[in-house]
MIMIBA-84579 format. One record per atom (N, C-alpha, C): x, y, z. Coordinates in pm, whole numbers, plus 50000, padded with zeros to 5 digits. Example, Ala and Ser with C-alpha at 12.3 -4.5 7.8 and 13.67 -1.06 7.14 Angstrom:
REM residues 2
513194943150780
512304955050780
513204967050780
512854977550708
513674989450714
512905000350787
REM end
This chain:
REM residues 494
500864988050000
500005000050000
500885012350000
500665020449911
501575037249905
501045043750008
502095050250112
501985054750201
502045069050195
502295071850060
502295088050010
501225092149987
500745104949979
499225107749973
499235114249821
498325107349755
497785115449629
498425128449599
498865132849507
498645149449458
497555152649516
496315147449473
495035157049509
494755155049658
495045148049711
495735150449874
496115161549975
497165163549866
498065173949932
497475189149994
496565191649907
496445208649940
494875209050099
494095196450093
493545195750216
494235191550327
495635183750322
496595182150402
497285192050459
497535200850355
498295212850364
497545222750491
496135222950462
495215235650530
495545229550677
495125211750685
495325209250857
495785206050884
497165209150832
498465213250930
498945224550987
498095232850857
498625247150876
497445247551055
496145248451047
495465249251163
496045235351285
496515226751241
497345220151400
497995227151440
499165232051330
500505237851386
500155251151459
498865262451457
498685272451491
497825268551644
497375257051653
496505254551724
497125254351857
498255244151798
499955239851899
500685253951993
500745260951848
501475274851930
500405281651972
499335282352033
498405289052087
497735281952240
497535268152249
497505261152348
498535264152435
499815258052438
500745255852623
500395271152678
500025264452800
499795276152921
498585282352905
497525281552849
496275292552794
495775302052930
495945292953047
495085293553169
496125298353283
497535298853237
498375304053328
498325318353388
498035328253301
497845340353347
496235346553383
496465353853455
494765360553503
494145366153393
493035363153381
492455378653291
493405388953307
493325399253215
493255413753216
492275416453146
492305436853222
490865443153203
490155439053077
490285441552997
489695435752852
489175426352860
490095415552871
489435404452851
487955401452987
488635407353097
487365412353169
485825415653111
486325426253068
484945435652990
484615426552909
485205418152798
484645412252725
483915402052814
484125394852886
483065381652994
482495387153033
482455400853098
481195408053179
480065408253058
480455411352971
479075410752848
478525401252814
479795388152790
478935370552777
478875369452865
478625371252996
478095361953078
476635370253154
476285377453048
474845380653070
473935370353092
472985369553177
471935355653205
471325349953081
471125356952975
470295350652835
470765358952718
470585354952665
470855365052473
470425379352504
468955382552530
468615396452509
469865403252550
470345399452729
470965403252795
472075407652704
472975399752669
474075400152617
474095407852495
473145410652417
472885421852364
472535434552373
471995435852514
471565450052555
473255455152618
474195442152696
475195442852720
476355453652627
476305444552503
477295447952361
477115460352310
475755466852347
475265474352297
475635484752368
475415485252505
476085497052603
477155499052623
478365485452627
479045490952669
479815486952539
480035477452456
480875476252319
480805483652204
480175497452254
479625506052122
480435510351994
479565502651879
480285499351745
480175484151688
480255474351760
480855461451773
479655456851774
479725444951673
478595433251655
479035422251804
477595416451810
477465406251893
477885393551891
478375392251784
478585380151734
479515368951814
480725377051822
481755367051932
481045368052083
480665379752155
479895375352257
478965367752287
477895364452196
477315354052186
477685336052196
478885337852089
479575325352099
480275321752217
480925332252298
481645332452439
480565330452522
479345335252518
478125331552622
478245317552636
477795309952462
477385300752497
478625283752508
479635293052497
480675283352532
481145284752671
481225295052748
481085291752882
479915287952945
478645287952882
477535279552967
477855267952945
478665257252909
479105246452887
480505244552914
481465250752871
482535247252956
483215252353079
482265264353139
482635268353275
483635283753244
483745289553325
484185305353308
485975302553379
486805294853339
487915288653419
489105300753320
490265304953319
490875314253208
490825305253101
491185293653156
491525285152988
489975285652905
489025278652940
487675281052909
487395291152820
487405305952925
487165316552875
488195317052724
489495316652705
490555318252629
490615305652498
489885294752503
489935287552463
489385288452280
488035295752266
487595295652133
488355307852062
489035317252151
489895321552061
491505316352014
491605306452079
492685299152029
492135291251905
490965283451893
490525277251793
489975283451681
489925299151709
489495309351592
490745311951556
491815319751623
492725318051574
493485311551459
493755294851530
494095284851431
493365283351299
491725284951333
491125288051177
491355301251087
492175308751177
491995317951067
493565322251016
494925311751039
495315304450952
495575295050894
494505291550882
494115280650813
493555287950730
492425297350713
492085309050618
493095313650563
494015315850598
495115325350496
495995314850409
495875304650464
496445294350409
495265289550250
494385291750286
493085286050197
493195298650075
493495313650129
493715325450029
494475323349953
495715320349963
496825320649884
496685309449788
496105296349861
495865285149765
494815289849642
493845295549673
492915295249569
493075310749467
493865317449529
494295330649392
495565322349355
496045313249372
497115312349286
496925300349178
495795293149252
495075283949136
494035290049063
493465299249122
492445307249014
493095313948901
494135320848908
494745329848840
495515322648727
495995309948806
496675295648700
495385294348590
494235288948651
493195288048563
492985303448434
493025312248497
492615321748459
493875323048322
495445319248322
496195321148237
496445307448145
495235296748132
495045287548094
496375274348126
496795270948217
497225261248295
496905253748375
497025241348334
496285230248444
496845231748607
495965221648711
496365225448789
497325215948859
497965221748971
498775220349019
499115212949176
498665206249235
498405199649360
499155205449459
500315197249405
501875195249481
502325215249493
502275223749414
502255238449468
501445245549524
500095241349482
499385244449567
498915247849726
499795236549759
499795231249847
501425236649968
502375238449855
503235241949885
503205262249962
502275269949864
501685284249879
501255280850025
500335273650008
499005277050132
499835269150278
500985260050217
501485261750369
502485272550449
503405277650359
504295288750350
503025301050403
502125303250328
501295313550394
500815312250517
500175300450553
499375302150670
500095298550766
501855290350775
502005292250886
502955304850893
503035317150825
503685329350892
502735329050974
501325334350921
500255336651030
500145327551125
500125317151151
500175308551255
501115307851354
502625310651286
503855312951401
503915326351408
503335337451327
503835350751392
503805350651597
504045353851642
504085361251799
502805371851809
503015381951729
501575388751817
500375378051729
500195374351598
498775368451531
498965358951741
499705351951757
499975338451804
499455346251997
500325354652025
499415368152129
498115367252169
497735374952042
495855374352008
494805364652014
495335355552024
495215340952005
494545330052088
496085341052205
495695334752352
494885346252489
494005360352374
493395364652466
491865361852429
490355363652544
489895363952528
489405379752464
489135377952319
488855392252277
488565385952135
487785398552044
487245391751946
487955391551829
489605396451845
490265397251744
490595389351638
490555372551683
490495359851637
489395356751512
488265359851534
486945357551503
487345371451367
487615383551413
487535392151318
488715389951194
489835380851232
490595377951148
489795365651032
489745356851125
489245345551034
487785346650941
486985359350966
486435363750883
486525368050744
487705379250824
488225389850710
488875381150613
489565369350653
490735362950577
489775356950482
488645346750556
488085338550483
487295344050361
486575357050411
486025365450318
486875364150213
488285373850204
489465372150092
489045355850018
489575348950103
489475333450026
488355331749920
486895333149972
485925328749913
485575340049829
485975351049784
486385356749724
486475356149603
487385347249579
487975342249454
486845331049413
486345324049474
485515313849347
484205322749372
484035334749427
482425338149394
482885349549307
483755351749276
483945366049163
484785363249091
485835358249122
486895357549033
487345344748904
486715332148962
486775323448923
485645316848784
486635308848699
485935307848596
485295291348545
485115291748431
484515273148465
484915269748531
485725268848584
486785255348668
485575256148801
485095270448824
484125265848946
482935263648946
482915250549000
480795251249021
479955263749073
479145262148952
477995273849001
477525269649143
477735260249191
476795258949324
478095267249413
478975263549450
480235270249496
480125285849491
480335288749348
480135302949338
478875311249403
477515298649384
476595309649451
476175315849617
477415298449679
477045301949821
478175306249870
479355312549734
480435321149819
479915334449782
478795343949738
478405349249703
477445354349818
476905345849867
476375350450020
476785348750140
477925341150121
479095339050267
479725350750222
480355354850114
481405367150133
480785378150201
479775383250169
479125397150237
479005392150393
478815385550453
478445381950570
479595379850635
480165371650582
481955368650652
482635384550652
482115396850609
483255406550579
482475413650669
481095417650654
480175425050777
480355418250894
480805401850947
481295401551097
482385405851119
483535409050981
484895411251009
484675428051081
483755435650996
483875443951012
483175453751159
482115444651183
481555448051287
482445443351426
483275432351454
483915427751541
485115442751531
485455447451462
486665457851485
486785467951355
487095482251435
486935492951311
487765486751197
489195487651258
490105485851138
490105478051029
489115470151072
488875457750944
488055466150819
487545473350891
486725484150761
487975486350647
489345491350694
490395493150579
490615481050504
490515473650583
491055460250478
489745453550391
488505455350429
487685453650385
487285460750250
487685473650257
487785484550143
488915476650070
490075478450100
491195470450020
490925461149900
489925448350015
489855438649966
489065439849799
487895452549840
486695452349728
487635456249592
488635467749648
489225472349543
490015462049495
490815451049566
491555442949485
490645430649388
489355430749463
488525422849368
487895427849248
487795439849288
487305449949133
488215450549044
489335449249079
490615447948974
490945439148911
491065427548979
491005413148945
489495406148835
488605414848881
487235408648781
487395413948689
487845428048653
488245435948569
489195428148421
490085426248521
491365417948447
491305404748380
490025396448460
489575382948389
488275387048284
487905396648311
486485394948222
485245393548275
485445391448431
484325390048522
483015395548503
482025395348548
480875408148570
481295413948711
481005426248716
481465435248839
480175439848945
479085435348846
477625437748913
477735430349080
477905415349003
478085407449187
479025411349265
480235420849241
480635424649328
480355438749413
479515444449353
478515458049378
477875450049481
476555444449430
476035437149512
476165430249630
477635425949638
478235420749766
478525425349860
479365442849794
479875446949903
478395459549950
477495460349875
476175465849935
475885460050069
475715446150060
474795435450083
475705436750220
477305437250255
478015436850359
477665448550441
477655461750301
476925477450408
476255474050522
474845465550465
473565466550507
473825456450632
474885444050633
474875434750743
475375443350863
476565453250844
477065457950928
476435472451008
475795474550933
475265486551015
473425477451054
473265464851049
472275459451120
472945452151238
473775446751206
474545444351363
475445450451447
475425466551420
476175471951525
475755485051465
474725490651462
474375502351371
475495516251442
476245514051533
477125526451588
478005527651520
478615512751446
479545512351368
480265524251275
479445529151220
479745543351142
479925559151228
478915555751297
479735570651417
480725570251446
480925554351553
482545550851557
483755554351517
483265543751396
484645550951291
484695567851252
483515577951241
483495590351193
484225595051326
484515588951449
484785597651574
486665595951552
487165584251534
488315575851510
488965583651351
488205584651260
489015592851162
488815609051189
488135615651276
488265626051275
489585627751391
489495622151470
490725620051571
492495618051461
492135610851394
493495606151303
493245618951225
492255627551168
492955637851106
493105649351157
492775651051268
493625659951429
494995659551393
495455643451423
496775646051472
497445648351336
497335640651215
497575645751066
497775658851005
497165665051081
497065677350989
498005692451069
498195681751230
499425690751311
500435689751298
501325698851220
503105696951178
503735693451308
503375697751443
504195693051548
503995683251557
502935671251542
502935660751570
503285650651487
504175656351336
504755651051264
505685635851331
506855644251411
508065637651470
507745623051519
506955624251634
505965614651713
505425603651658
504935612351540
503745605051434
504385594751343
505895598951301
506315589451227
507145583051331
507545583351418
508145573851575
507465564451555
505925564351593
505015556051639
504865545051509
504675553951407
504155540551273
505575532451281
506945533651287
507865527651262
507815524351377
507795518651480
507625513351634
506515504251589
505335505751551
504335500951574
504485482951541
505085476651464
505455463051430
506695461251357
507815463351440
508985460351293
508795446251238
508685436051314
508385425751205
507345428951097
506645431351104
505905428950983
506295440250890
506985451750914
507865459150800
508785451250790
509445444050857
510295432850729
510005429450667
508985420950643
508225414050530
508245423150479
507825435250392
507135445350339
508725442050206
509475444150274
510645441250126
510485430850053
509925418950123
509775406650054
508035401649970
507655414450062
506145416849920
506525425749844
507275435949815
507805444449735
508295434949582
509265425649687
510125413449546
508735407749514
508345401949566
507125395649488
507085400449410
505985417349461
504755422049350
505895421849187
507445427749235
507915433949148
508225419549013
508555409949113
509065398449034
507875389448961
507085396749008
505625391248932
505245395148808
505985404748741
505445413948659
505465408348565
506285396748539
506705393248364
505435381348390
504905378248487
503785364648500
501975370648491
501955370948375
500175377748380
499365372248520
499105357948545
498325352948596
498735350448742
499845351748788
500935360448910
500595367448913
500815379248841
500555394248918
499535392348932
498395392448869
496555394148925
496705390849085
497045379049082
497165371549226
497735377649313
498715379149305
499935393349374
499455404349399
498555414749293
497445422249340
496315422549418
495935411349461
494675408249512
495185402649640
496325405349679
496775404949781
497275417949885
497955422849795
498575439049798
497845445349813
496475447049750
495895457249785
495535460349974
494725451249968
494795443250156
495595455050213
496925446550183
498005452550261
498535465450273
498435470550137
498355488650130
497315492050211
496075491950196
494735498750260
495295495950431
495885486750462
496025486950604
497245494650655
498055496950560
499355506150588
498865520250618
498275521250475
497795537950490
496765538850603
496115533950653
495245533350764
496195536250911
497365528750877
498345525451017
498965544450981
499145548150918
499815554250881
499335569150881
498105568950879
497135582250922
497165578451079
496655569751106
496105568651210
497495566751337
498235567851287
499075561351366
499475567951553
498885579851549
499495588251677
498215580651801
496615582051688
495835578551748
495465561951837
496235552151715
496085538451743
497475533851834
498295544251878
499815544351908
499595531352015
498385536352123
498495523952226
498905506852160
497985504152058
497615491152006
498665486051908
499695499051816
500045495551666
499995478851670
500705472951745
501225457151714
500015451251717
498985450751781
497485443151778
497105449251679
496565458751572
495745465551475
496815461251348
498375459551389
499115454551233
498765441751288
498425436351333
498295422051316
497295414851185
496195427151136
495575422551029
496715425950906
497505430950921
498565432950828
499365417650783
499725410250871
499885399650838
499235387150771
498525389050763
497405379650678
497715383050552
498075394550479
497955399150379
499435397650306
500355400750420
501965397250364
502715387650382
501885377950421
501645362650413
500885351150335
500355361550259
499945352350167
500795362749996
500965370650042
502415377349906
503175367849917
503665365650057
505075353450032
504785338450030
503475338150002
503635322749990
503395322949803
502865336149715
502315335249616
504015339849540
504765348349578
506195351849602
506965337749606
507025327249667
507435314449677
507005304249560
505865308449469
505585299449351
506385306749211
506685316349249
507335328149111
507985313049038
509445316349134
510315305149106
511095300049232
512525291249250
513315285149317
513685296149426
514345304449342
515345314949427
514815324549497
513745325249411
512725338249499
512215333249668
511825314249598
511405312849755
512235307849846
513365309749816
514895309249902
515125320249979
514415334049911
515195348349924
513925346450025
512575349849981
512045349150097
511635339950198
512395327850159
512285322250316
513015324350399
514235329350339
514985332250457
514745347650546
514245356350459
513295371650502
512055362750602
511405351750553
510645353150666
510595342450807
511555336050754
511955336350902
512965343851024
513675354250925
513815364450998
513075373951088
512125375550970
511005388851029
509945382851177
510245365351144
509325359051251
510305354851357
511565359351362
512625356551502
512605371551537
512745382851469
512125394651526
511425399751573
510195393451591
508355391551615
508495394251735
509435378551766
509205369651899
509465386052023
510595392252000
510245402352070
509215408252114
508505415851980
507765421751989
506195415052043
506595403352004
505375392252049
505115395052254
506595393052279
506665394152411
506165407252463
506425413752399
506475428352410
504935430552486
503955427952380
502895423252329
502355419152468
502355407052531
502375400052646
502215411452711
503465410152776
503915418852873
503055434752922
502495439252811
501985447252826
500265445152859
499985434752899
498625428652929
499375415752994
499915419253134
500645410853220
500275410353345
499215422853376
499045423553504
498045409453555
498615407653695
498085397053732
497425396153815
496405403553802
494825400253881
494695390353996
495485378153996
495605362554085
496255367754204
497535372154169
498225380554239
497795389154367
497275397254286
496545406454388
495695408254477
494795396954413
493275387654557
494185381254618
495555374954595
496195366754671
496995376154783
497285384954754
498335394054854
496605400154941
495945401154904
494395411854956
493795395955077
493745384755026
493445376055106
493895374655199
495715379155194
496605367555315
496325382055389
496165394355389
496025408855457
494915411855507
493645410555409
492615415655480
491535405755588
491095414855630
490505404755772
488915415755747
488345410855842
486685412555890
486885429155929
485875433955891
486145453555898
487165463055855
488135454155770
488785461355635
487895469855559
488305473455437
487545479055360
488935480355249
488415474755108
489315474654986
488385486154904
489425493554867
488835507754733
489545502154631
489025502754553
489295494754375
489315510254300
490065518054274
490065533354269
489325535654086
490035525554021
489795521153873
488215515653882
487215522253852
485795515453886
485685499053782
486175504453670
486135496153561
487205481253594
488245480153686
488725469553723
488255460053850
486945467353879
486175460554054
485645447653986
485675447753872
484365437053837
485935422153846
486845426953791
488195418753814
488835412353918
488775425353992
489235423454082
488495412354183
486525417954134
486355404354280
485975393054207
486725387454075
486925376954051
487785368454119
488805378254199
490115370254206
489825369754359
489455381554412
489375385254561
488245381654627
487585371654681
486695370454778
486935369954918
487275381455003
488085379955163
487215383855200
487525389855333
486005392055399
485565405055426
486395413755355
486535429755329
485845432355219
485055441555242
484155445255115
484715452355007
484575452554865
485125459454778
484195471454766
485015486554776
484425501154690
484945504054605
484095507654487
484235513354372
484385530554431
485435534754320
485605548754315
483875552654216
483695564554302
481995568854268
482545584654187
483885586154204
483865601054172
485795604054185
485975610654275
487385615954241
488025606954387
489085604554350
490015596854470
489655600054595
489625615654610
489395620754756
487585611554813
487715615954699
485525615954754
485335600254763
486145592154729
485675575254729
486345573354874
487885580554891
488255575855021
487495579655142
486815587355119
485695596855237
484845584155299
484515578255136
483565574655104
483525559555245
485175556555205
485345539555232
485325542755399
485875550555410
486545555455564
485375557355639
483945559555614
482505554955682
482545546355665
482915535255566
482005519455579
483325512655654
484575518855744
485575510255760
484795504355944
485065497356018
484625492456117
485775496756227
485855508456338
486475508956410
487885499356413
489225505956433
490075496756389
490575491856281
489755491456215
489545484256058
490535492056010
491215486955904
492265492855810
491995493655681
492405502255586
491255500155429
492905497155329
492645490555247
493635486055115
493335495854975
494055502854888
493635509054818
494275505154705
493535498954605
494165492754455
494015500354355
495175506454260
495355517154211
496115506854121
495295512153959
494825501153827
494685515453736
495775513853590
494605523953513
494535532553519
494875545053631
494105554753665
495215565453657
495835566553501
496815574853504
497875569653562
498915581353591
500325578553640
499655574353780
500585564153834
500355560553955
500945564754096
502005573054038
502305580354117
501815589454169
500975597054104
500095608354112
498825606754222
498665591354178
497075586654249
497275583854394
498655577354392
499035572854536
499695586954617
499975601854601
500425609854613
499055617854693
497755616754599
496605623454601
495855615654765
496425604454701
495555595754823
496155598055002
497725592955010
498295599255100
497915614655157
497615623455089
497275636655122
495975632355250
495595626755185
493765628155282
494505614955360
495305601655319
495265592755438
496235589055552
497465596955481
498725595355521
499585581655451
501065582455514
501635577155410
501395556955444
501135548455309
500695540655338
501815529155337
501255521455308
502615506855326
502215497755206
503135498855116
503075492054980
503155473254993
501875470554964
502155451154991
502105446854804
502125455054737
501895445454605
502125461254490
502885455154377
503215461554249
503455454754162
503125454854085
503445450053903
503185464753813
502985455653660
502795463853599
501355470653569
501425486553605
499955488753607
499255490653695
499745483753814
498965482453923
499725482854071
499295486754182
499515490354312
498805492154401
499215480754533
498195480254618
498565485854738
498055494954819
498845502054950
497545496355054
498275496055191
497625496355306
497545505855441
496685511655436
496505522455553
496035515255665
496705519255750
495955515155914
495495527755979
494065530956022
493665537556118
493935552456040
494205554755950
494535568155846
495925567555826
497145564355930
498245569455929
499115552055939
500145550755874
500405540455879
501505532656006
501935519656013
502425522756142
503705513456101
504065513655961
505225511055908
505955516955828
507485512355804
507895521355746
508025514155593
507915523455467
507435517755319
508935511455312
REM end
């Protein structure tokens, strides 16, 4: 019996490996670290008691943002329990699908476009593209990051990507595809691109990208351009029915980016930040450059090469206006950047031999450079919530009183903290919450004050001392600081 698998084998082999291997680097440890705030806010919304809930939830406080991943997070923790891994878990498996999506893109524009320049097809390269593509995306560090938070970034990738994919046999593709194929990628594309787009603004750029690289591409084969009118209508209408804020949103977000745009002082800053924002994935950018360029003498290459590029421009220039404004995030918001210059280098890797020599060795560079920034990434959503109920447990006793100064981190905090000290939310300004706690403290009683968020922290713990005197520091990381007052004035030294 041949133990080798078919040619026609190969390219469904290809996709689930590409989703094991992403699945692999997204699993060890899922459940090791605490929530952070985010991922907070996002469970406070699924774990509304029923659907309405969780929609009146998304609606108040996710304003812009479709329901869609909260829903699915509802109903996967009513079944597998609210544990971190739990919670963290379907975005590891969105993740992995969504390269496995980028892996599925590159395969089918580079066999469409084959078709399209009358050449049979090809198994064994096929197959070869869509693995080179989908596992950049699968081993990048931040895609691989994102991966392992609960947040809907996962879900909005494997949309956006898949959208791209199916793409190609509902517009671009010619006999070679069944009309049945074509007609139900024709109503998956609008829908797959309105969740991309409703799960996160920025997908709106790549979403634009995408229409334009498909208008080009139908253009170039002979297509009709009507169904692609129609499609990207049909996406309008999904996205402003599932998150109708969606468009204020973004009108609030580009008027902000052309604030800082249009101020010459904030030039300096402005270009700091875009070049900070992911150097890995500006590495790649030379090795989609060789592509597009080395594509030129290949008709049915370049199309393909275009319908990739475009993607990736629309998300540059987006990074690139926007850049002072999105400064917190750059490495999470270029992360849809990679989908796009990952499937250049896997379509870059079919040119010829040398090309996919030149860029394999560019991309596994740009993906040992990541790993930094990957960490980076981490680190900056490190604080450890576990931590801090744990130092608040072994301290507080019966007629304590804990102030959570950050209102928006109480809901976190008494995930972690159940002692026998009551938690206060700040109601107003530092002074006025400590007033506040210092009535509900019980003769004796000593109050803990957790300072999250709330600006420089120096400032907060400076403000607070004023009204309590100086306190005694039991806990710091990043972000966060927990002090203890006894009786107003403390009776140690910091």
């Amino acid at each position: 019996m041949n133990a080798v698998p078919s040619a026609s084998r190969l390219p469904p082999l290809a996709l689930l490996g590409v989703f094991g291997v992403a699945l692999l680097a997204r699993l060890p440890g899922l459940g090791e670290r605490s929530l952070w705030l985010d991922e907070d806010a996002t469970l406070a919304a699924a774990l509304a008691p029923d659907v309405p809930g969780v929609l009146a939830r998304v609606r108040d406080v996710e304003v812009g943002k479709g329901p869609v991943y909260y829903l699915l997070l509802h109903a996967f923790c009513a079944r597998f329990g609210t544990t971190e891994t739990a919670v963290r878990l379907p975005s590891a498996l969105l993740g992995a699908a969504g390269a496995a999506a980028v892996a599925l893109w590159a395969m089918w524009l580079v066999r469409a476009f084959r078709a399209g320049g009358g050449r049979g097809p090809r198994p064994a390269a096929d197959a070869a593209v869509a693995a080179l593509a989908g596992l950049v995306f699968a081993l990048h560090p931040v895609a691989v990051a994102l991966g392992r938070e609960a947040r809907a970034f996962p879900l909005c990738h494997l949309a956006l990507f898949l959208a791209a994919a199916g793409a190609v046999p509902a517009y671009l593709g010619g006999r070679e595809t069944p009309a049945g194929a074509r007609r139900a990628w024709r109503v998956g594309v609008p829908v797959l691109a309105a969740l991309g787009v409703s799960s996160h603004l920025i997908a709106a750029f790549f979403a634009a990208g995408l229409l334009a690289a498909v208008l080009l591409g139908a253009r170039a084969l002979g297509r009709p351009l009507r169904p692609v009118a129609l499609g990207a209508a049909a996406a309008a209408v999904l996205v402003l029915l599932q998150a109708p804020m969606t468009l204020v949103q973004m009108s609030v977000h580009v008027t902000h980016a052309a604030e800082f745009a249009l101020g010459p002082r904030d030039l300096g800053h402005y270009a700091r930040e875009l070049l900070g924002g992911s150097p890995a994935a500006y590495l790649l950018l030379p090795a989609a450059i060789f592509t597009l360029a080395s594509s030129c003498r290949s008709g049915p290459t370049r199309f393909a090469v275009v319908a990739a590029a475009v993607p990736a421009a629309a998300l540059l220039l987006v990074q690139f206006l926007a850049a002072p404004v999105l400064r917190a995030g750059g490495a999470r918001y270029l992360a849809f950047l990679i989908g796009p210059l990952a499937v250049l280098l896997g379509l870059g890797a079919a040119l010829r031999r040398t090309t996919a020599l030149c860029l394999a060795v560019v991309t596994v560079g740009a993906l040992l450079l990541a790993v930094r920034e990957g960490r980076a990434f981490e680190r900056a959503h490190s604080e450890d919530w576990r931590a801090v109920g744990a130092a608040l447990a072994a301290e507080a006793r019966t007629g304590d009183v804990v102030v959570c100064h950050a209102g928006h981190a109480a809901g976190i905090l008494g995930r972690y903290f159940r002692g026998p000290a009551p938690v206060v939310t700040a109601g107003g300004g530092i002074e006025e919450t400590l007033a506040d706690a210092l009535g509900r403290r019980a003769p004796g009683g000593r109050l803990f004050l957790v300072l999250s968020h709330c600006g420089p922290l120096d400032e907060a713990e400076r403000r607070a001392e004023a009204v309590l005197g100086p306190g005694i520091e039991i806990g710091s990381q990043f972000a966060i600081r927990v002090l203890r007052f006894s009786d107003g004035v403390s009776r140690g030294a910091r």
